[in-house]
N, C-alpha and C positions, 0 to 999 in steps of 0.2 A: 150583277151576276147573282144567280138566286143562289141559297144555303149550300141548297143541295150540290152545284155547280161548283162550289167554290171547296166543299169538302173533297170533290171529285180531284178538282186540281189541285189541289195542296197533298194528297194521298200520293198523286203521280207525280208530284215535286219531289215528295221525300223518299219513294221510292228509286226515281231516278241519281238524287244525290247521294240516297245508302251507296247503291251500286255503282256507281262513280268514286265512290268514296274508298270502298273494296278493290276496285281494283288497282288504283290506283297504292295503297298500302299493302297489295298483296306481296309479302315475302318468299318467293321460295325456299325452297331447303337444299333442292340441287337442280342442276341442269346437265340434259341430257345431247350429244352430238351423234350423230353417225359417222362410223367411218369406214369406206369404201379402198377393198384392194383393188389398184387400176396398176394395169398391166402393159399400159398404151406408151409409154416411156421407155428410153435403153435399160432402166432396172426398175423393179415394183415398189411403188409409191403408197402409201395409206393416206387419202383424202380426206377427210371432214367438208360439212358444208354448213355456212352460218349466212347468215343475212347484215348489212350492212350499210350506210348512208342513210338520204333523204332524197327522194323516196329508196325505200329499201330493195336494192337488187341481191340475188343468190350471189355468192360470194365461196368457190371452191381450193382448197388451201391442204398442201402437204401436211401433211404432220409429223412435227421433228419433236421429239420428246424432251432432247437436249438444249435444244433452241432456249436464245434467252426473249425472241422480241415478238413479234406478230408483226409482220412487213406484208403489203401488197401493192402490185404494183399501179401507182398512179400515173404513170405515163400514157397509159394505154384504157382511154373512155372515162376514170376515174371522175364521175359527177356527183358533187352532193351539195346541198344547198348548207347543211350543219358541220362539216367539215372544217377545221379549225388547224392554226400553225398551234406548236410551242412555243412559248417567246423563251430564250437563253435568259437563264436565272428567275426562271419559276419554279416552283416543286412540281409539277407536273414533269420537267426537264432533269431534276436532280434524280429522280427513279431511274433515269434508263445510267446510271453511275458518271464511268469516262463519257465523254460525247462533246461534241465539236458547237462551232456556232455560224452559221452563217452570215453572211454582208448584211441579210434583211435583220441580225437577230434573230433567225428560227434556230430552234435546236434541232440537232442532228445527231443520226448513228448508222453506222455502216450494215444494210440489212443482207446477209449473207444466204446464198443458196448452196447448203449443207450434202444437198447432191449432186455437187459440182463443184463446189469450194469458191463461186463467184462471188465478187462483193463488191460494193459501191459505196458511194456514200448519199443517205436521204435524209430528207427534213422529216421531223416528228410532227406529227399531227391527234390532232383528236376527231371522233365522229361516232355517232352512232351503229351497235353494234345489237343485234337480235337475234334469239334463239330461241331454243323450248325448255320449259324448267320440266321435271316430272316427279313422281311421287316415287319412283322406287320401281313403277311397274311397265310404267307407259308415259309419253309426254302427257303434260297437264292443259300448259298455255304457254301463250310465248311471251317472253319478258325480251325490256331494252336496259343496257346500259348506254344513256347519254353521248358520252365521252371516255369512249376506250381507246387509249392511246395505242398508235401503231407506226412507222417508219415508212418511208414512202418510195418503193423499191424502183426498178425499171425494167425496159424489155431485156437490156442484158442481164440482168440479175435475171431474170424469170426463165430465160431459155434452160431448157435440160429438166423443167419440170411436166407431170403429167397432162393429158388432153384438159385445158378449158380451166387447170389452174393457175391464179395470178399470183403467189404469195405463199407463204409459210408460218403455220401456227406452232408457235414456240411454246411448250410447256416446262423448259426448265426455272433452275432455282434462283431468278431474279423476282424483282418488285411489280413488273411489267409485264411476265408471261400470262398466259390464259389462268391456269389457276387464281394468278395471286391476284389477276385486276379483278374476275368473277368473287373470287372470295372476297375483297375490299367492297365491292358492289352492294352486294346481298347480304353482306359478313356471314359468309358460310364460315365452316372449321377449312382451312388449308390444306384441302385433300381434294386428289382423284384419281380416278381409277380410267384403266385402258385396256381396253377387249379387241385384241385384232381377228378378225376372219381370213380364212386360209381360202375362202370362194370369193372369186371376183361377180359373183350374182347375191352373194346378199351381206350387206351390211354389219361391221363389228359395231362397235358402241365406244365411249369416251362419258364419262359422268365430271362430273364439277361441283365439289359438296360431297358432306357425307352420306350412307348408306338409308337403307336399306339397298341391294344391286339383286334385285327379281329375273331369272330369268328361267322363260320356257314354262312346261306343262310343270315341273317342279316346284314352282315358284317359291324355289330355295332361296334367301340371303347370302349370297357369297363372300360378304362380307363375314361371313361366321366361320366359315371356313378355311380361311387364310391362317398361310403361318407365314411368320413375318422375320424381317433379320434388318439390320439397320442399314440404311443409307450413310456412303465415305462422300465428305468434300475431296476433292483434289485443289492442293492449294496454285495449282497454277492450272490456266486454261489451253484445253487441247484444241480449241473450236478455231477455224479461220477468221480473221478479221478482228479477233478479241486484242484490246490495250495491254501492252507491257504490265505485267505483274498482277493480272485482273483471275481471282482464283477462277476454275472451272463452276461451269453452273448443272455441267449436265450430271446425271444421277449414276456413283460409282454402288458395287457392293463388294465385301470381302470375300471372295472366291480364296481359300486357304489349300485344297486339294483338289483334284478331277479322278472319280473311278470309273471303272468300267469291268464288269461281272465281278464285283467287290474287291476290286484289285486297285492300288492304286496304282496311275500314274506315273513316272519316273519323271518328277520337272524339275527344274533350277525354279524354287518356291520366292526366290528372292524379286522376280519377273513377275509374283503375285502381288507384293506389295508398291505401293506407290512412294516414289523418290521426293529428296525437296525439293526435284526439277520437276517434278508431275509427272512424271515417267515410271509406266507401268498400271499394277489395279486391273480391276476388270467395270467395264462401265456399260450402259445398256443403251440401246439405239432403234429408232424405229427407222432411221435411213438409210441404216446396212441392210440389203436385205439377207444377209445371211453374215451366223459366225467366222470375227476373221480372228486369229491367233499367232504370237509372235512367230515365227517358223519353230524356231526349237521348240517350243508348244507343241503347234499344231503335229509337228513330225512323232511325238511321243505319244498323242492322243490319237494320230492318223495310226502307227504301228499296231498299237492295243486296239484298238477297235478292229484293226483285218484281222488279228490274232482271235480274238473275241467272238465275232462272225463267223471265221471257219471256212469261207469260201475264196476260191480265188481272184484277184483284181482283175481287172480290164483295162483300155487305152481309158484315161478319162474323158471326162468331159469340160470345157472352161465354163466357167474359171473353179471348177471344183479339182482336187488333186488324188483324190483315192472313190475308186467306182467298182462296181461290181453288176456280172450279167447279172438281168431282173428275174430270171427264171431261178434264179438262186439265194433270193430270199424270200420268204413265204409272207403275208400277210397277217393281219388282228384286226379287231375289232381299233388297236389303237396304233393304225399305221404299218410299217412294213416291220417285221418279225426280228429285229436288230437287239443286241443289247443296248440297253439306260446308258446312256453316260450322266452321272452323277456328280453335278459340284457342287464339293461340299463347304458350306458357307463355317461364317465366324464358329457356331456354335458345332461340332460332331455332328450333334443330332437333326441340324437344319441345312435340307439337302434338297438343290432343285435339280429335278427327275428330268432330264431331255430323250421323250421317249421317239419308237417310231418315225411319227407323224409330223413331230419335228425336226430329228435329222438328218430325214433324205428325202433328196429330189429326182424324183424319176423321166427318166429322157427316152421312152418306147423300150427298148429292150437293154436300155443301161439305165441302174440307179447308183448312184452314189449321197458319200457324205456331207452333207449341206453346211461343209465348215470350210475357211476359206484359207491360207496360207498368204498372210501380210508380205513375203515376198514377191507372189505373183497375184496378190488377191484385186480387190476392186481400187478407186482413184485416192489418191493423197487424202483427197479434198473430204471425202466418206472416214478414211480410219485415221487421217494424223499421225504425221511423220514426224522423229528428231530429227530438228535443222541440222543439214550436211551427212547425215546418215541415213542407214536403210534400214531403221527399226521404228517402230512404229509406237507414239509416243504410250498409249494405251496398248498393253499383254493381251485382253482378252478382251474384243467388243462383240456381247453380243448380239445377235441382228436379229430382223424381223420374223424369220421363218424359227427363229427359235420361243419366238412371244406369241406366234399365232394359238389362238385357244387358249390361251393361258390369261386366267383376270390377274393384273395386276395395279395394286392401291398403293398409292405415296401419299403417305401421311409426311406435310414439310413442315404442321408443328414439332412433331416426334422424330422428326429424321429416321423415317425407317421405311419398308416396303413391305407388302403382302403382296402374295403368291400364291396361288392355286392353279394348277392342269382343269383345264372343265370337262376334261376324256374321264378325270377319276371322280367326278360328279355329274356323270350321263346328261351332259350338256354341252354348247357351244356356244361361242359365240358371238354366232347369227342370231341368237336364240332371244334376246331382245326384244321386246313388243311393242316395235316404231308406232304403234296404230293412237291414236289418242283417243282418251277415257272421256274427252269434254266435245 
């Protein structure tokens, strides 16, 4: 091979092995999900979608904010060549905490469908999991984690969730949820953030990792503008399916008063705090889709708000309990013309705003209040009932139509949350820019 020939190939060795090299060591800083309001189910669903196995098929999955596992179901087509059991008494097994062991030796954990309260029992497995990392503004490139542990659900577990999903993406505060295996991954900081859209045509967002969170012509940091108040454990679990004495995993916050035209409230505050049985608190849900409230709650918040309003009720609508004709509230730039209901967290001064756009749902010529009465409200299985009673172990969950538009960050180094309305920062968010920069 002449000089010349051989400097040619040795140039294109080393440049093929830089770049092999790159990507292969490329870390991201975060990753980026979509998540889709689908309305094809008896209640509204927020979807993500990730990619997963070998080779990599779409992979579409509820998303439970309280969830402790990532469960999909392997009954139905589940191929992959990289697909792995857990063997009982590995540390890959001791992560998902209580958990069982099968005749082969696999580990096991009951993967629960939180929209319906079903639950089974699946072997835990490992496999390949892919997404898109981004820079803050837009996805970048797609990264794999190897061996992201997940539970191996079935067709009865899966019925009662949305069109073409198999599974459920758990972000609560286990070793095992989305967060925490992403952040072990990459070793991001133990944080993300959740943007729900209120339009079933275009896309919220889900980040994993911390900020910059760009969105829109603004390309404001939302992260700069959060105001934040801490995250409560519950030391006992309100979830179906969870082991005797196993604390809750999903995310509470102190809700101390509720106003409404700067008026408080009239509540028994003791229903605010959480008991040593885990009863009571108010905790946050992307599977409700709307706030439910213990009744004496809800009935003192439903009174002040007709009071507040001005106008007279209507026959309602289910499962909502106080409505009003539509021609008798006027409209805004930020939803229908209502007073704020206001609850005020730990500190006075830190107060999440429930305006408009978040709490009513309009039905043609009747709107009503988008909060729900745990008497008559949605299934067990959704809000958690005390055994042999008809109170609801959790005072105040609230639900989906109350986080639409709203970014919110869990920080689970710092136990706390951030909150921001993106109505009070002329954004939304759809507003997200799925397109990629590479």
């Amino acid at each position: 091979m002449a000089a010349s020939a051989k400097l040619l190939f040795l140039s294109f060795l080393t440049l093929f092995i830089s770049s092999s090299i790159a990507r292969t060591s490329f870390r991201p800083k975060a990753l980026v999900l979509p998540v889709t309001k689908d309305v094809s189910a008896s209640v509204p669903q927020y979807v993500t979608r990730i990619k997963q196995r070998t080779p990599l098929v779409p992979v579409k999955l509820t998303v439970d904010l309280g969830g402790g596992y990532f469960w999909v179901n392997c009954e139905k087509g589940y191929v992959s060549s990289t697909s792995k059991p857990v063997r009982c008494g590995s540390a890959q097994c001791s992560l998902f905490g209580s958990h069982g062991c099968s005749g082969e030796k696999i580990c096991g954990r009951s993967p629960s469908n939180t929209v319906t309260g079903v639950s089974t029992y699946g072997d835990i497995h490992a496999d390949v999991v892919a997404t898109n990392s981004t820079d803050g503004n837009n996805p970048v490139r797609v990264v794999s984690v190897p061996k992201f542990l997940f539970i191996c659900g079935s067709n009865v577990v899966q019925k009662g969730l949305a069109s073409g999903v198999t599974g459920m993406a758990g972000l609560g505060r286990t070793k095992v949820s989305f967060p925490s295996q992403f952040a072990s991954a990459f070793s991001f900081p133990r944080k993300f953030a959740i943007c729900l859209s209120s339009s079933t045509m275009t896309d919220g967002v889900m980040f994993f990792g911390d900020g910059p969170y760009n969105f829109g012509y603004l390309n404001e940091d939302l992260s700069k503008v959060l105001t934040f108040t801490p995250l409560i454990t519950n030391p006992v679990s309100t979830a179906p399916a969870s082991f005797l004495g196993e604390p809750s995993v999903e995310y509470f916050i102190g809700v101390k008063s509720i106003r409404i035209s700067d008026k408080d409230v009239p509540l028994n505050k003791t229903l605010l705090s959480i008991d040593r049985n885990g009863v009571g608190g108010t905790k946050i849900s992307t599977v409700n889709p709307y706030t439910v409230m213990e009744t004496s709650i809800y009935k003192a918040v439903s009174e002040a708000f007709v009071k507040a309003v001005g106008a007279a009720t209507v026959a309602p609508v289910a499962p909502f309990g106080t409505c009003f004709a539509s021609q008798d509230i006027g409209y805004t730039p930020m939803g229908p013309a209502v007073p704020t209901i206001n609850l005020v967290l730990q500190n006075e001064k830190v107060v999440w705003s429930i305006i408009g756009a978040n709490s009513m749902v309009r039905f043609d010529d009747v709107i009503c209040l988008g909060f729900v009465d745990a008497g008559s409200g949605p299934s067990t299985a959704q809000v958690g009932f005390v055994v042999g009673g008809s109170h609801p172990m959790t005072s105040i969950t609230i639900g989906a139509l109350q986080l639409e538009n709203n970014f919110l960050q869990f920080d689970l180094a710092t136990s706390r949350l951030g909150f921001s309305s993106l109505f009070l920062e002329h954004t939304n968010c759809a507003n997200f820019n799925f397109t990629s920069s590479t």
